[in-house]
N, C-alpha and C positions, 0 to 999 in steps of 0.2 A: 449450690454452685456446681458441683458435681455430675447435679441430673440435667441441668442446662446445656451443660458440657456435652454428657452422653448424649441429650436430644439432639444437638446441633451435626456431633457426627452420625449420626442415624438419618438425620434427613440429607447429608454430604451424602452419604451412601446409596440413598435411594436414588440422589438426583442423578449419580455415576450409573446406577442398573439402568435409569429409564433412557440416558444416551446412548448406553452400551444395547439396550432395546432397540431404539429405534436404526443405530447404524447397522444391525442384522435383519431388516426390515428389506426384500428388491425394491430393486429399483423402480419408484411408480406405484408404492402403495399408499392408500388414503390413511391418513392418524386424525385422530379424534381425541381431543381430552380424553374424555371419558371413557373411550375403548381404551385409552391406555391406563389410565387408573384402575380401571378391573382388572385387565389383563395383568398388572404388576401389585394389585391391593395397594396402592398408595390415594393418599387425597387426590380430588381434582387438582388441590392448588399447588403441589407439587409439580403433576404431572404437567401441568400449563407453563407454570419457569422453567422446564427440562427442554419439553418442547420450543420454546422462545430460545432457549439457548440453542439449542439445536439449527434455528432459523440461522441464528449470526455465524455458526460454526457452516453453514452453505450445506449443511444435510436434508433441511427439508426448505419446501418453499409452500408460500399459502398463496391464494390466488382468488378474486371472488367470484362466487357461483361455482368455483373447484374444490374450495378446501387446500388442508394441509397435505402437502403429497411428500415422498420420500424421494429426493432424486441424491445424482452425484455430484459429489462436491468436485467443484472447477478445477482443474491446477492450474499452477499460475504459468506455467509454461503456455499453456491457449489460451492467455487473458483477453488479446490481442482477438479473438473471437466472438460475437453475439449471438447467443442464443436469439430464436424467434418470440421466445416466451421474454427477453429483455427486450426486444424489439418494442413489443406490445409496449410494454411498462412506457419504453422513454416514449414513443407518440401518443401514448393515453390510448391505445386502439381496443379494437371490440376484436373478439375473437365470434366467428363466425361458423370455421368448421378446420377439420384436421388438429385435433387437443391433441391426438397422439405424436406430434411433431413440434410441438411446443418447445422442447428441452433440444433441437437439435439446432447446429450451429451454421452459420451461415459464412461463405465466406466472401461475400460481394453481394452490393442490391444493384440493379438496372434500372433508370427511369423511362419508363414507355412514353416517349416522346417521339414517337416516329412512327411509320407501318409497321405493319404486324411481322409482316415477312423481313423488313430489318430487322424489327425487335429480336426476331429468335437468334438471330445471329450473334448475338450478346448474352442470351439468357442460355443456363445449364444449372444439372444437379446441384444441388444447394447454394445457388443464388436467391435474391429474393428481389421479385418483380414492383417497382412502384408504379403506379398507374391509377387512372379515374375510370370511371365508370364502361368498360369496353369487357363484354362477357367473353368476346374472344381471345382475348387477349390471357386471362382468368384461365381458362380452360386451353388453353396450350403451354403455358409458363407450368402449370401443375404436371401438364401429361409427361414435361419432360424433367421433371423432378425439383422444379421450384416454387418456393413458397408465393405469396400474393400478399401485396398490403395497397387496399384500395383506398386512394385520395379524395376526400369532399365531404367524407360522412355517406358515400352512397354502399347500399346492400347488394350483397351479389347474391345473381340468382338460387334458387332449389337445385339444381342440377348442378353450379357450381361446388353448393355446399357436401351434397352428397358424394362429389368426386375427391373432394379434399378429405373428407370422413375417411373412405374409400384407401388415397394414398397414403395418408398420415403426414400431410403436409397442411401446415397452416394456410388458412383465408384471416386476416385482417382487414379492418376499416379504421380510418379515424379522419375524425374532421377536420381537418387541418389541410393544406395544399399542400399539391406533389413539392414544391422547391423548399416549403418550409420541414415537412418530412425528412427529405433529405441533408438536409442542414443537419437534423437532429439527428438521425443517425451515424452522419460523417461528425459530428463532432465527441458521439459516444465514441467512436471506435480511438477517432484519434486521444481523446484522454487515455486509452488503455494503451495505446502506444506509449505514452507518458508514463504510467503506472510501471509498464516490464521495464525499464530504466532502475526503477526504485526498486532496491536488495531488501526485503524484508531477512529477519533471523528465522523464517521457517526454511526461505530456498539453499537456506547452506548446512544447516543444522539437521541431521537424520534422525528425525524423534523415532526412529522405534529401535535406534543401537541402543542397548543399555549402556548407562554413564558406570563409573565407578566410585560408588558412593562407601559411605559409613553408617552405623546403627550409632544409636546415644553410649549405649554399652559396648561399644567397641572399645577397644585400649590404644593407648600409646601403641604400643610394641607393635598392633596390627595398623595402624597407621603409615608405621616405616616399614611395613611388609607390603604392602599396600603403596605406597611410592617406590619404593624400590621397584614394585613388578611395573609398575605404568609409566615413572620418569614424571610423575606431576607432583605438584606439592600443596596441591590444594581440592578440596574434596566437601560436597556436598552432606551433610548431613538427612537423613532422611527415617520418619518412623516408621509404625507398620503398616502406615497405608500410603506410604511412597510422597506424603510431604515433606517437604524442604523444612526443618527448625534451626537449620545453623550452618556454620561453614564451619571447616578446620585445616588448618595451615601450617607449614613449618612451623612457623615463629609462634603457633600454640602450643604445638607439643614440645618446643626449646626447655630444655631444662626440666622435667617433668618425668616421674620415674616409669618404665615399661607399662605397670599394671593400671595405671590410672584413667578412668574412661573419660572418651571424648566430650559426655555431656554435660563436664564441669570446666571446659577449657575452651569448647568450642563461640564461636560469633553466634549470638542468635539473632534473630528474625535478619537475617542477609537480604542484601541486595539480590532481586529476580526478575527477568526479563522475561515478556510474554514472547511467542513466538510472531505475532504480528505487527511489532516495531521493528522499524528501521536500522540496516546494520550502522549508518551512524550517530541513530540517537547510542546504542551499544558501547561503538567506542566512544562518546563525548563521555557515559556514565565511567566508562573503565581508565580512561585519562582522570577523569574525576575527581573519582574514587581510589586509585592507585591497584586496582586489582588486574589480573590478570584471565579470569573465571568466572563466569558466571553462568546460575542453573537457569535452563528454560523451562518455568512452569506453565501452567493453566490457573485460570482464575479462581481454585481452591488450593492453590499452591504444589500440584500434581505437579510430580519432576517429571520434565519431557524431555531431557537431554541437556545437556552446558556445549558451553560456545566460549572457546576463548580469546583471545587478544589477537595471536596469529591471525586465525581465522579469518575475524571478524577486517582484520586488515587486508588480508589478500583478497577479502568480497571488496571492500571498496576500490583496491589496484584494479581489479577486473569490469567492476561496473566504471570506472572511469575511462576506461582502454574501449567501452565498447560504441556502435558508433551512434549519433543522435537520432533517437525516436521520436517525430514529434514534437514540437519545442512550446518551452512551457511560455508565460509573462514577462521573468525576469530574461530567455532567451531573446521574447520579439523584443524589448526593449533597449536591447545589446546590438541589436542587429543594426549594423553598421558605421561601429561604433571601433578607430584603429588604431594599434599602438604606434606613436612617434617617441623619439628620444630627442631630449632639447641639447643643444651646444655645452653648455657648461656641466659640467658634472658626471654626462651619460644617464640623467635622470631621465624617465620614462611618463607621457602621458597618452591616456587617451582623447581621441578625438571623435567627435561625430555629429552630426546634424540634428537638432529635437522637433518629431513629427507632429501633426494637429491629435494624433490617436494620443501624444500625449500629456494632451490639457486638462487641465482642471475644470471648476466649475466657473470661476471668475476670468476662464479666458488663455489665461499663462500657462506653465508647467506646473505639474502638480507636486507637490512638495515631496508624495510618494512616491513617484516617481527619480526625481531630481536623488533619493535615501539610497533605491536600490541602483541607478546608477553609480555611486559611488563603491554601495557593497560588494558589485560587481567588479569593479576596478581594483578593490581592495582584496578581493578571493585571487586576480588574477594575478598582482604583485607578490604576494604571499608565494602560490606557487610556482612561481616564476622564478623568484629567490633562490627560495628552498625546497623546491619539491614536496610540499609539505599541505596539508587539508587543514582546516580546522572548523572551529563552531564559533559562529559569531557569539559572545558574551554580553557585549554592549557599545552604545554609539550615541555618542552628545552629538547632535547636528545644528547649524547656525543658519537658516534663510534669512540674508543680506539684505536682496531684493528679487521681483518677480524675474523669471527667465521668459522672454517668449518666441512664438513659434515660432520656427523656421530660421531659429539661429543657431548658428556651430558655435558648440563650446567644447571646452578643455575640461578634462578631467586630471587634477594632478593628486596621485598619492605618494607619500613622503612615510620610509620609516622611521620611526621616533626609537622605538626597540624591537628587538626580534629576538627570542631563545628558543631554547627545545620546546618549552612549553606554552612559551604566548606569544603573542606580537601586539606591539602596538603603532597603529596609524594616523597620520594626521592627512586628510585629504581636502581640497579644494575643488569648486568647479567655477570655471570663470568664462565667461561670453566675448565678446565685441566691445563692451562699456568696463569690465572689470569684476572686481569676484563676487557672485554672486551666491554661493553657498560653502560653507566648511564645515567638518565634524572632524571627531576625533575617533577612533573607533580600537575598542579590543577584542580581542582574537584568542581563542583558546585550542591549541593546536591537537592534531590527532597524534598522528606518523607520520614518517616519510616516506615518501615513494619508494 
């Protein structure tokens, strides 16, 4: 049991040198299984997982007929940018000439749908020109520092290719027409509009501050030496190679004499949040769970930093303040959709008109639809109320009868209860003929604003 044990951390180890390898690798160099297995004496089939993890971690990228090369990982502050080399990916295109400009970022394409001498009027450094088959076009969009991605599946000339090699500006093809091209690129960009909206725990979290942690052998007595100097009262556990085995808390070391070490008091295997989850999947866990802390590891439990409750609160006040990027499904589905207040009570509905975009297959509205209109109504009352977020938990819903097009319906929701911690709702949607749908729905609160 022992030597299983030792082997497991011994290949942990290895797989940490061959990341730590390849991130001191510049920028642009080729990796090879095998050159890095010799180069570090490890198996092929180590050095192949390392590598593969390295791909999801945005260290290196593989590309066919290129190989594995070493580039820079993205920040998510320029998400909102495409590289030419993702260019390629989302049209399926052939790269032609200019590899050395692959990794460089674009921030606008042009459709050449016009003369030439318009067209330049529109095209500059790091734009990227769409166009069919016109050499001239090709060879002026590059001289003045923009990329090319030619529409139809046609090949640009020798002279093209060699000018692109030359600049270090991409030439692309892909078969596909210029309008559908561009679809597909306007709709990449705009999801990553969508995307910078969303707070993951890396953009708030400084993984390379050190946390203040504890050893197993630490004592009581340095615990409260130990809070006392930071003002926290809860503290990661971690051994000699920087894994998380436990937490330890006031309410562990309560009543327990000075000399007593942490690793007979403390929480093992603790709750641990990766850094590429959401800061409200964070706080649903920390509502949860009743914590206030939690360690950011890596996927062999490597402490990367903790994040706490504050924190994690003021990313969502912030990401809610900021303005709409983009709008997602449950957005267009909203759109146009206003709150009134009926006579009796001050009770509040929405109202709005249901489009042909939202029918089913049989004709009507589609029952998925008809779910998140209510969910929507039900987030807005919530914090409307209370200033308050929370995570949906769950929703008995009742389709009465079919809703269809092009009719205005009511949205009524009604609270049943509300506390710190939950809310529950009862909502209706009712038409022109009568109610047509209800559910019940609970709610599981964050904070408050």
């Amino acid at each position: 049991m022992d030597t299983e044990s030792g082997a497991g951390q011994e290949a942990v180890t290895k797989h940490e040198q061959i990341l730590a390898y390849i991130q001191s690798l510049p920028i642009g160099s080729k990796i090879s299984v095998r050159k890095t297995a010799k180069a570090l004496d490890v198996s092929e089939g180590t050095a192949y997982k390392a590598i593969k993890e390295a791909e999801s971690l945005g260290l290196v990228t593989t590309k066919e007929r290129i190989g594995t090369v070493r580039v820079d990982r993205k920040k998510r502050s320029s998400l909102e940018q495409l590289t030419f080399r993702e260019v390629a990916d989302i049209v399926e295109g052939q790269l032609y000439g200019g590899e050395a400009g692959l990794d460089k970022t674009l921030h606008k394409f042009v459709i050449g749908a016009m003369e030439l001498d318009a067209m330049l009027r529109y095209i500059d450094e790091g734009s990227l020109l769409i166009v069919g088959n016109r050499e001239s076009a090709h060879r002026c969009a590059l001289e003045v520092g923009a990329g090319v991605l030619i529409t139809g599946g046609f090949e640009p000339s020798p002279e093209v290719k060699a000018l692109a090699d030359e600049l270090g500006l991409p030439v692309l093809s892909s078969r596909h027409d210029t309008f559908t091209v561009a679809s597909m690129i306007n709709r990449a960009m705009y999801d990553r509009l969508i995307k910078r909206k969303i707070v993951l725990i890396e953009d708030i979290v400084t993984l390379s501050r050190p946390a203040s942690v504890m050893r197993p052998d630490d004592t009581v007595a340095e615990f409260h030496r130990l809070s006392g100097e930071t003002g926290l009262y809860r503290f990661p556990v971690v051994d000699d190679r920087y894994r998380v085995i436990g937490m330890m808390t006031a309410k562990d070391a309560a009543g327990f004499p000075p000399d007593q070490t942490v690793d007979k008091l403390m929480t093992r295997n603790p709750i641990t949040v990766s850094p590429n989850i959401t800061v409200t999947s964070a706080a649903h866990t920390m509502a949860t769970e009743g914590i206030d802390l939690l360690p950011v590891t890596d996927r062999h439990r490597k402490l990367l930093g903790v994040i706490s409750r504050q924190e994690v609160l003021e990313a969502m006040r912030y990401a809610g303040k900021q303005p709409e990027s983009g709008e997602t499904f449950d957005d267009l589905m909203w759109g146009g959709f206003v709150k009134t207040e009926t006579e009796e009570g001050g009770q509040w509905t929405y109202k709005g008109r249901i489009t042909p975009q939202m029918s089913g297959s049989l004709g009507t509205v589609s029952e998925g639809v008809l779910t998140t209109l209510m969910t929507q109504a039900a987030r807005r009352m919530i914090r409307e109320m209370g200033k308050r977020d929370h995570v949906l938990e769950s929703m008995t819903t009742y389709f009465v009868r079919p809703v269809q097009i092009d009719s205005e319906i009511v949205i009524a929701p009604r609270a049943l209860e509300v506390s710190r911690k939950a809310a529950t709702l009862e909502l209706e949607i009712r038409d022109e003929v009568g109610l047509a749908a209800k559910s019940i729905l609970t709610a599981q609160m964050i904070d408050s604003y």
